[in-house]
C-alpha positions in Angstrom: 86.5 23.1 218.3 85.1 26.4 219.4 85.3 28.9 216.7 86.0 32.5 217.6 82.0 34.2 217.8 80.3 37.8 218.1 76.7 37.6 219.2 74.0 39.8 219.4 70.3 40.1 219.7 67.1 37.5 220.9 65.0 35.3 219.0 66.0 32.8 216.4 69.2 32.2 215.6 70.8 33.1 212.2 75.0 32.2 212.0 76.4 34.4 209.8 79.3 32.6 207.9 82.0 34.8 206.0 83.5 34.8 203.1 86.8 32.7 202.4 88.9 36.1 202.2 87.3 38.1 205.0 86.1 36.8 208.6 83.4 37.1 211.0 84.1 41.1 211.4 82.7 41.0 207.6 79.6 40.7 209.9 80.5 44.0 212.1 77.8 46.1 210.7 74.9 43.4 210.3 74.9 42.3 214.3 73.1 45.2 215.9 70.7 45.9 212.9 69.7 41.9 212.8 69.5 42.1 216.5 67.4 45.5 216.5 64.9 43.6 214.3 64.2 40.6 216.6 66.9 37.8 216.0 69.7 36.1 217.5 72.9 37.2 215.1 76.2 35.1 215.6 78.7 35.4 213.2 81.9 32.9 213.7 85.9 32.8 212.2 86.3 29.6 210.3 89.3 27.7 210.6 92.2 29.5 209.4 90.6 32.9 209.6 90.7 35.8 211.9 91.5 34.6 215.7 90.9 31.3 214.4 93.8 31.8 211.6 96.8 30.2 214.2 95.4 27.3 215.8 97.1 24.2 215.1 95.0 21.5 213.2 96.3 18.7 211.3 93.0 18.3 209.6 90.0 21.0 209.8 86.4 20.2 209.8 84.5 23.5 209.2 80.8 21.6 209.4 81.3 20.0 212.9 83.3 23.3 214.3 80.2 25.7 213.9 78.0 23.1 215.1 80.3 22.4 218.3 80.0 26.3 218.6 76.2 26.4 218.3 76.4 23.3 220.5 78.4 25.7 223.2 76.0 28.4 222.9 72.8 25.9 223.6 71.6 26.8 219.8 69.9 23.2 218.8 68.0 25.1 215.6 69.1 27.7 213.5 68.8 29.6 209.8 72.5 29.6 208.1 73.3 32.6 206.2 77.0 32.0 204.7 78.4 34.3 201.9 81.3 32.1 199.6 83.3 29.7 202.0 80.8 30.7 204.3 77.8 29.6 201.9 80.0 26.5 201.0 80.3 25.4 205.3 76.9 26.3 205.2 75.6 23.5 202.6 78.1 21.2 204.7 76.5 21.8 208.0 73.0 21.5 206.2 73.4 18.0 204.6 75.2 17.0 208.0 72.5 17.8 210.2 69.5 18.6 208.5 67.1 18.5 211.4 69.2 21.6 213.3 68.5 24.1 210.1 65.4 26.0 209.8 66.6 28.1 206.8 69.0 28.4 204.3 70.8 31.3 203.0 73.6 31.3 199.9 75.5 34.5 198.7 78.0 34.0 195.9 78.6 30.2 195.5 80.5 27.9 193.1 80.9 24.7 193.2 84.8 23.5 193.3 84.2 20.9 190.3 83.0 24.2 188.3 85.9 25.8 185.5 87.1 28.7 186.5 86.1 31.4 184.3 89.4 33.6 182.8 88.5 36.1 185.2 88.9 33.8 188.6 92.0 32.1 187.1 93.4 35.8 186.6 92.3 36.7 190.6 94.1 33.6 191.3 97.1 33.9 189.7 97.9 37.7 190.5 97.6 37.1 194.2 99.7 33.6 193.9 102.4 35.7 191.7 102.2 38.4 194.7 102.9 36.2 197.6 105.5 33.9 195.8 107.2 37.2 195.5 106.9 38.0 199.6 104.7 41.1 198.4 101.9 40.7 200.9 100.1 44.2 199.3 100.0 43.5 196.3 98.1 40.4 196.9 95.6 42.3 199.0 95.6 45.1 196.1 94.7 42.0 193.6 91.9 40.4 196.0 90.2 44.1 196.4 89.9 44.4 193.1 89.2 40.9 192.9 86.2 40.5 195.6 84.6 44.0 195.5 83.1 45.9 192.8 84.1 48.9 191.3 81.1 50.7 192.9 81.9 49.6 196.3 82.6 52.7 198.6 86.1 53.4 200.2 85.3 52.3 203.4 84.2 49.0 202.0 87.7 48.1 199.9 89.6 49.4 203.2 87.6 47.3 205.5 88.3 44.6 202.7 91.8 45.1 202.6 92.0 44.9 206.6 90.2 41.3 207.1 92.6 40.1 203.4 95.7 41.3 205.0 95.0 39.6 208.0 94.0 36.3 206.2 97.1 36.0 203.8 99.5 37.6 206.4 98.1 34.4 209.0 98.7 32.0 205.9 102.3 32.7 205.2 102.5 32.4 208.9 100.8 29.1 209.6 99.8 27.7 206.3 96.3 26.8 205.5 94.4 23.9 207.1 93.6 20.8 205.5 90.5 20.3 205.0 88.7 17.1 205.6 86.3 15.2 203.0 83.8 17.3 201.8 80.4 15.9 203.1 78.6 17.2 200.3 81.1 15.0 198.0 79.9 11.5 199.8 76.5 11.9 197.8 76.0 13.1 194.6 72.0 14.3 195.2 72.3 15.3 198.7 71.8 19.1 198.0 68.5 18.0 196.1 67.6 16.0 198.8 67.3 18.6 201.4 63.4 19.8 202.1 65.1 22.7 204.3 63.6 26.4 203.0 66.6 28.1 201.3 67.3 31.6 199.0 69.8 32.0 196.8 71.6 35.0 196.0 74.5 36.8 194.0 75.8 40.1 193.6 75.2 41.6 190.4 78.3 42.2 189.3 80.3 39.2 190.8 81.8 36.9 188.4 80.5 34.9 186.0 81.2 32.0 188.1 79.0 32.7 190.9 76.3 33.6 188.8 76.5 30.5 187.4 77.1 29.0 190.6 74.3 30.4 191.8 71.9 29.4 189.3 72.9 25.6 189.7 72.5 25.8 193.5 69.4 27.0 193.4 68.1 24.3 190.7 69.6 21.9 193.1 67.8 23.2 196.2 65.0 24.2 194.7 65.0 27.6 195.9 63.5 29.6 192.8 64.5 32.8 191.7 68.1 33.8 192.3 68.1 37.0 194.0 70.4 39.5 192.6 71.9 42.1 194.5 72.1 45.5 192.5 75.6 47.0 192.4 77.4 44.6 194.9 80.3 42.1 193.7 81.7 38.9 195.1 81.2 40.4 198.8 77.7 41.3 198.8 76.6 41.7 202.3 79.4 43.8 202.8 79.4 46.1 200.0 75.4 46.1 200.2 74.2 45.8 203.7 70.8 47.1 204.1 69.7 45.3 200.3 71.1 41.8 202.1 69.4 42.4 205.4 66.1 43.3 203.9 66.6 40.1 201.7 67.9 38.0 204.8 65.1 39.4 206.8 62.4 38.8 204.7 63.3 35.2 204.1 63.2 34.5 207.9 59.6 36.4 208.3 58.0 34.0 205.8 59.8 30.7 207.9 57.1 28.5 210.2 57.9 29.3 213.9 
């Protein structure tokens, strides 16, 4: 499938992969900087969000959709850069096709087999209560709070609320995809497998979860140091943008050409 894309820019590709409550307009404000500084931006909508929210699908496959994408736009190698879901589809599209991936970037992950800490079960459960009660905004009320921080600036929890309106509004409508198998479940070591260059990075005041998350990928992947962004939450490059291109940036400076 061909994913829904914004492009901007020359020079090597970075995909830009949001966030499981947002889509690609998460992105809006990254293209023309990223492009501006000598790269090829592209940021997509995964299955079952934004204009990719109402196509039909039996079964979704996330991995193989950005890389038929890529494929369309005659990208054969490429840094991912994926926040959440996005970081998540990322990892999938890495241990899938390692050769096509120069570089890899992960904002605010957790592994599914991870607990949920009381404060994700709480996020969860308000915005289940709200929709089982048909009260759309007062699920997007719950995943502001939820996904941004308490410093985040208005414009960021509007722009937030926008893209989760959007998202849950689409899901009462067409339900959510299935999801195929998880690639990254078919082998146990094949995130410490990968020799691709990667960074790993949180918001500082996310949840516990993705700290923790976080910490574990990075063991995994060998990646070092997490990399904290100061005063973001869950939705880092959007509540943060010039502190996650500057880290973004400077990760692709130090790849090989």
């Amino acid at each position: 499938m061909i994913l829904p894309f914004d492009e901007a820019g020359l020079g090597r590709p970075i995909v830009l992969l949001h966030a499981r409550p947002t889509d690609r307009t998460m992105w809006r404000a990254h293209l023309r900087p990223l492009a501006d500084a000598g790269v090829r931006a592209i940021a997509v909508d995964l299955p079952g969000h934004g204009d990719a929210a109402s196509v039909p699908r039996d079964e979704t496959t996330p991995w193989t959709d950005v890389l038929d994408t890529l494929d369309h736009l005659g990208v054969d190698r490429f840094v991912l850069a994926g926040n959440s879901l996005g970081a998540l589809v990322a990892l999938q599209i890495a241990v899938t096709e390692p050769r096509r991936v120069q570089g890899l970037v992960s904002i605010g992950y957790r592994p599914h087999d991870l607990p949920p800490s009381s404060r994700l079960r709480t996020a969860w459960d308000r915005e289940r209560a709200a929709l089982e009660a048909g009260d759309i905004e007062a699920a997007v009320r719950a995943g502001v709070e939820a996904w941004t921080s308490p410093k985040a600036s208005d414009d960021v929890r509007a722009q937030a609320a926008v893209m989760m309106r959007n998202q849950l509004v689409a899901r009462v409508a067409y339900g959510e995809p299935r999801v195929a198998a998880d690639p990254l479940g078919k082998d146990a070591d094949a995130l410490r497998a990968l020799t691709i260059p990667a960074l790993v990075g949180v918001g500082e005041l996310d949840m516990p979860d993705f700290l923790e998350g976080g910490a574990g990928l990075s063991d995994e992947l060998g990646a070092g140091e997490v990399a904290v962004l100061p005063d973001a939450g869950h939705l880092a490059p959007l509540e943060q943008p010039e502190a996650f291109r500057a880290l973004l940036l400077d990760f692709v400076g130090r790849l090989s050409a």
